[in-house]
Phi, psi and omega in degrees: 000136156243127194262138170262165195290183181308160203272190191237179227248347206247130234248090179289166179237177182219113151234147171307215169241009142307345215219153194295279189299140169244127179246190200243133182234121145355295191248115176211115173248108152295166174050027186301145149254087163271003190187126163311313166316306220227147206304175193287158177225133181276146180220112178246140178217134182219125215010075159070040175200124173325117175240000191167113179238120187201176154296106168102022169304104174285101189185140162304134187231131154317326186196121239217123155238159201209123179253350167090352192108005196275176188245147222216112193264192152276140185303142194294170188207108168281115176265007188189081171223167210231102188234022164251012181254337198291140162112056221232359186326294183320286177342286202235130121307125166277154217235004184219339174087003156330088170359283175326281190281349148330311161302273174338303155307296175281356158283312169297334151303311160286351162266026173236353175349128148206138242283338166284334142332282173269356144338286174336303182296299209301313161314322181288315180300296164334308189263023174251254200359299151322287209299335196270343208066017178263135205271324181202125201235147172268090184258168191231071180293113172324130163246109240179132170286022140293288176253005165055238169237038185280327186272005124311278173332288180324311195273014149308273198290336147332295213287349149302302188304321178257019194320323198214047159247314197207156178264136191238121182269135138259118196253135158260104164227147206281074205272003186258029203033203185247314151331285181291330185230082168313163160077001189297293172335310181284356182236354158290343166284346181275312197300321193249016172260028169244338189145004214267107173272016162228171180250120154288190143182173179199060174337308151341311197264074158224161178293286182248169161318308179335276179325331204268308161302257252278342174280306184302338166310290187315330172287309149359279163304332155299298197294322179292311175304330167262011212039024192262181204250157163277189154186098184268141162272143218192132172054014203274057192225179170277334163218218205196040198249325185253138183301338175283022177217038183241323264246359172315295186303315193293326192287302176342288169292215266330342167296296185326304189292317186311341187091018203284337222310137187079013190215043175235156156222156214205113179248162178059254180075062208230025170255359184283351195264357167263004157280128183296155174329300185316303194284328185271349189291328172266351156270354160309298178316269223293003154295325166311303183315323205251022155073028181285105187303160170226104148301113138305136174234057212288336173320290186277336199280348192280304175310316225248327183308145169058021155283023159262325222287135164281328202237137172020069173350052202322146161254012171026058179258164172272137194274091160299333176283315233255322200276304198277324158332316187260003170106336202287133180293099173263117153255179144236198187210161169266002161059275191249182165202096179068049147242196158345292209288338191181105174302341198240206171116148175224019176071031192244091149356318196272315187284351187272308163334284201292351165273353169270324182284345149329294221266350191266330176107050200258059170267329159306125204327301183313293195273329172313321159293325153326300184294314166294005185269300196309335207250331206239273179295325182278330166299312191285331170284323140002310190225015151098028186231020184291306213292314191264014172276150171134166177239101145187161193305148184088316194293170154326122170302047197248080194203160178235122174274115193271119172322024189211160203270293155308110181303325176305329184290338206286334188292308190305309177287308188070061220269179152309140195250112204270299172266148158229159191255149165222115183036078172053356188254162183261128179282298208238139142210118175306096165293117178221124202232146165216115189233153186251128191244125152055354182098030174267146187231106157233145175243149189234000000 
């Protein structure tokens, strides 16, 4: 990775080549594909903020890329990763692929924590993300009487480390639940008077429907006390037959009376895909009303769905075309990486894409982009960073320039991500050479 220096402090202005004064910009990538449609485009940036997307921009740049024509998105966004947990494959291997025993696997690893470890873990997935072009991620540190608040702390001190790679989200979420695990609540209270910005939760893992409404209350009431946003783990079963893996509607009203509307995200959610039209088509709606975003996580609900079933397999995905149809803010995420929950991952948003648009059938030109909307604009809605996201004047300087000629291509290629920008300085930049030896491919 290579940084260009801080951007500069002085509140430059942009005139075109239209205009007498040629003025001074920091950042200017020529020649971009930012929209297939439409002719190639210059992007001028001056303190970490987009000032001018046009053809021909005429102006002095501190520093000048030529993209050639390549096609140039918004920076990628993991709206739900789990990174005290992560790499964790090796350790216990789990031998059945299980919800259950995932939980079970990763508790007992978590009660060997230790905080330079997961320093450690965590750096790595964070720098496959960079490296991947994800501009900003919402990770979900276990809060828990097992591991207590070491993956709050750490990742306190990331969000420092990485102040000017990427924006770091902390969800305190409960993953042994609330209820079932006294004293759990006092230390998600602990978690967000240290710096924690979302109230998690994971209704599911509770003993009874009673318990499961009452954890979502309790999150509710956290989050309304701190001002914080929600973020539930929500449904995470092959059907909807135990009512604690039922819980959209009841969390839904529950947007509504709190005034929450836009400010839940809702991951896995993956009983809604054993409902017939009929029962889903109206809980879709009141998901629409109460502005609940849903993260797909397909890397794990794909792994871990339909180990029971003998016969005609579930894939235990949340139905995204019916969801994205109806309007509802879908993203997804990679959720986990090389534990219990989910073995592979390198923390690349595009391959997570292109395994979504497989399995939801997302093939037509028109939804391949969707999904990539899904990875970008919807994700940044997602976790509440929409109003300053985007490839537009004003916006964040936050974007990746893609080794491919088409923004369509990009879900198709999975291309090398050659620059990436973060509020205007470049963070990553990819040297890629591919010459054929002998039938050999190699990149450097």
């Amino acid at each position: 990775m290579g940084a260009a220096p801080p951007a500069k402090t002085a509140g430059n202005q942009i005139r075109t080549k239209n205009e007498e004064t040629l003025m001074q910009t920091d950042l200017l990538i020529r020649n971009a594909c930012v929209r297939d449609d439409a002719p190639l485009t210059d992007i001028a940036i001056t303190n970490g903020r987009i000032v001018a997307l046009e053809a021909g921009i005429d102006v002095h740049a501190d520093e000048i890329i030529d993209a050639g024509g390549r096609a140039v998105i918004p920076g990628l966004i993991e709206a739900h990763l789990h990174l005290d947990k992560a790499l964790l494959h090796r350790r216990l291997p789990a031998r059945f692929g299980t919800l259950d025993e995932a939980i079970r696997v990763t508790g007992i690893l978590k009660g060997k924590q230790e905080r330079t470890d997961v320093l450690d873990r965590s750096r790595q997935v964070l720098d496959m993300a960079v490296r991947n072009g994800t501009v900003a991620v919402r990770a979900h540190p276990d809060v828990d009487l097992i591991q207590g608040l070491i993956g709050v702390e750490t990742l306190l001190e990331l969000k420092q480390e990485y102040h000017d790679l990427l924006d770091l989200q902390i969800v305190a979420f409960p993953q042994e639940g609330i209820l079932k695990s006294s004293g759990t609540y006092e230390l998600m209270v602990e978690a967000m008077q240290l710096g924690a910005d979302v109230v998690g939760g994971c209704p599911y893992n509770e003993l009874t429907w009673a318990d499961t409404r009452r954890h979502i209350d309790m999150v509710f009431e956290l989050a309304q006390r701190f001002g914080a946003p929600v973020d539930l783990h929500a449904d995470f079963a092959d059907d909807a037959s135990d009512q604690r893996f039922a819980a959209v509607s009841y969390i839904a009203q529950k947007t509504i009376e709190t005034g929450y509307q836009g400010k839940v995200a809702l991951g896995h959610v993956t009983s809604l895909g054993a409902l017939d039209p009929d029962e889903l088509a109206p809980l879709i709606e009141l998901v629409r009303e109460a502005g609940i975003s849903i993260v797909t996580l397909p890397a794990t609900d794909l792994y871990l769905g339909g180990r029971k079933d003998r016969g005609s397999q579930r894939r235990g995905l949340t139905p995204v075309k019916a969801l994205h149809s109806a309007g509802v803010n879908v993203a997804y995420s990679s959720n986990n990486v090389r534990n219990a929950f989910t073995p592979f991952g390198t923390a690349d948003m595009l391959q997570i894409g292109n395994m979504l648009a497989h399995v939801a059938q997302f093939g037509v030109p028109e939804h391949q982009l969707a999904v990539l909307d899904m990875g970008t604009y919807n994700a940044a809605r997602a976790i509440g960073l929409d109003e300053q996201y985007g490839l537009a004047v004003g916006k964040d300087a936050d974007l990746v320039i893609l080794d491919t000629f088409r923004v369509a291509d990009a879900l198709l290629d999975i291309p090398p991500r050659l620059w990436v920008v973060k509020r205007g300085r470049i963070t990553v930049v990819t040297q890629h050479r591919c010459e054929i030896h002998r039938h050999q491919c190699c990149a450097h």
